[in-house]
VMD Tcl script that draws the C-alpha trace (Angstrom):
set ca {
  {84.42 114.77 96.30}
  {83.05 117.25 93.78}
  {81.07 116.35 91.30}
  {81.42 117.84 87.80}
  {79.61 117.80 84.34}
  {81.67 115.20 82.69}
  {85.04 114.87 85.16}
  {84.71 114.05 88.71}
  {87.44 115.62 90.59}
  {88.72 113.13 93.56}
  {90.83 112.99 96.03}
  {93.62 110.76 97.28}
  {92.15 107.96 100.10}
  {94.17 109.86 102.65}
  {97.62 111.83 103.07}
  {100.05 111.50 105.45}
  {102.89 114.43 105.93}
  {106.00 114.49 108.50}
  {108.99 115.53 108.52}
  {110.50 112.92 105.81}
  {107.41 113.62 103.29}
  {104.22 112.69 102.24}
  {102.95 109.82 101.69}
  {99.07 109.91 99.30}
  {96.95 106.41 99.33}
  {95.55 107.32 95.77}
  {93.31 104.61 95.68}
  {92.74 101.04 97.45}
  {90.40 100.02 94.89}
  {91.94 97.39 92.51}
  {92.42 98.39 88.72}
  {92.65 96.66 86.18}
  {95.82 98.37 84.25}
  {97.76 101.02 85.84}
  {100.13 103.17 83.79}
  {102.97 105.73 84.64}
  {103.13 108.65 82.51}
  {106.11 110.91 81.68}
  {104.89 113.86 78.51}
  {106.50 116.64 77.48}
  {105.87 119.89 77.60}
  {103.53 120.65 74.14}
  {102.96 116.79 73.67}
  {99.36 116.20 73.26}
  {98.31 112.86 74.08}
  {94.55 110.77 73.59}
  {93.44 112.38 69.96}
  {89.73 112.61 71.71}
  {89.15 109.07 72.43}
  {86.84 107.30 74.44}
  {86.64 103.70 75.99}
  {83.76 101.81 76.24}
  {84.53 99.59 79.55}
  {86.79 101.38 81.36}
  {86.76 104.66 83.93}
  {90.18 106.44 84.27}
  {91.58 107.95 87.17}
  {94.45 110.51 86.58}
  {96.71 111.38 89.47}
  {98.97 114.66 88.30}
  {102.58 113.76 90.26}
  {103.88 116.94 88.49}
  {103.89 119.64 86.36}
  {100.44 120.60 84.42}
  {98.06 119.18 81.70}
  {95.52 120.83 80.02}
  {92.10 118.31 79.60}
  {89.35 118.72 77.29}
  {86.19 116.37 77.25}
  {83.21 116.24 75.53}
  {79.97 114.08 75.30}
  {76.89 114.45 73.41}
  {78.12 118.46 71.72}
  {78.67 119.24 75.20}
  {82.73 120.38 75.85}
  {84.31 121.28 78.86}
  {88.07 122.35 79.77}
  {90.04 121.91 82.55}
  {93.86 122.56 84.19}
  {95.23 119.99 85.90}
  {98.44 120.25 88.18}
  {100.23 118.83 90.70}
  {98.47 116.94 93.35}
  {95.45 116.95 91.10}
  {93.45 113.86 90.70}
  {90.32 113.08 89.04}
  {88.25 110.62 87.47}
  {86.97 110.23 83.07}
  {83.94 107.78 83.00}
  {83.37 105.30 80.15}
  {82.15 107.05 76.63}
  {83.87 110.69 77.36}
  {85.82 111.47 74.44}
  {89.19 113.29 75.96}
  {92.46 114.75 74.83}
  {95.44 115.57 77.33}
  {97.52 118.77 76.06}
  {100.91 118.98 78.50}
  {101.31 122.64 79.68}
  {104.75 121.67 80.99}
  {106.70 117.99 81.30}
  {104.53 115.94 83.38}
  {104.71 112.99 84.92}
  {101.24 111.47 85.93}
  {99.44 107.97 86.92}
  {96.41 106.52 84.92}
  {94.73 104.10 86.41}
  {91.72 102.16 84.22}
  {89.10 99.65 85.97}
  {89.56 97.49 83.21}
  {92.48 96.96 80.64}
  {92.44 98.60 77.56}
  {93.66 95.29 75.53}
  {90.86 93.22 75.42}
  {90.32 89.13 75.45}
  {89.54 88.93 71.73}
  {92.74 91.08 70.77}
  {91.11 94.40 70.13}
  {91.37 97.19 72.57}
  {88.94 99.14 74.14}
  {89.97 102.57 72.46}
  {87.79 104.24 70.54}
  {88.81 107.51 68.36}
  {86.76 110.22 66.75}
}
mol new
graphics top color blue
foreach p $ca { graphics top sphere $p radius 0.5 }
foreach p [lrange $ca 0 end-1] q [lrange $ca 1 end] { graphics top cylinder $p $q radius 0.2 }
display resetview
């Protein structure tokens, strides 16, 4: 695992490749919301938002996504494609801009609708 400024780049539990595929364990950890994502190519998608309670992990199934995050006046860029997988903790503001369609997994460790009706998403 590698860690970064304000992303932590992961990887999948483990991989396992023959001869009919592969098969990636993203995670055994339970989440709280888990959401498949299909964007297309020049769709941009968050609006720099944070979330107060919840880390998201982003697992790139394919094509590419352009991330920016910032915290504090401090903003950092990254490319994203397939295979990729990494991790936005609670109070990072971030906006996804699709390079090309994409389809991707988000998982959050807890759910963005919250008990008292409100949801844990917080824009700039």
């Amino acid at each position: 695992m590698i860690v970064l400024n304000l992303i932590e780049i992961l990887k999948p539990d483990f991989v396992f490749e023959d001869e009919r595929g592969i098969l990636s364990q993203i995670t055994h950890s339970p989440f709280a919301q888990t959401n498949a994502v299909f964007s297309k190519k020049g769709a941009i998608r968050g609006g720099f938002h944070y979330h107060n309670f919840s880390k998201e992990i982003f697992f790139v199934i394919s094509g590419s996504v352009k991330t920016t995050v910032h915290l504090n006046g401090q903003t950092e860029e990254y490319i994203f494609n397939s295979g990729d997988m990494f991790m936005i903790p609670e109070k990072v503001s971030h906006n996804m801009e699709y390079l090309e369609d994409t389809y991707l997994v988000a998982f959050y460790t807890n759910c963005v609708e919250l008990d008292d009706g409100t949801k844990d998403i917080i824009s700039e």
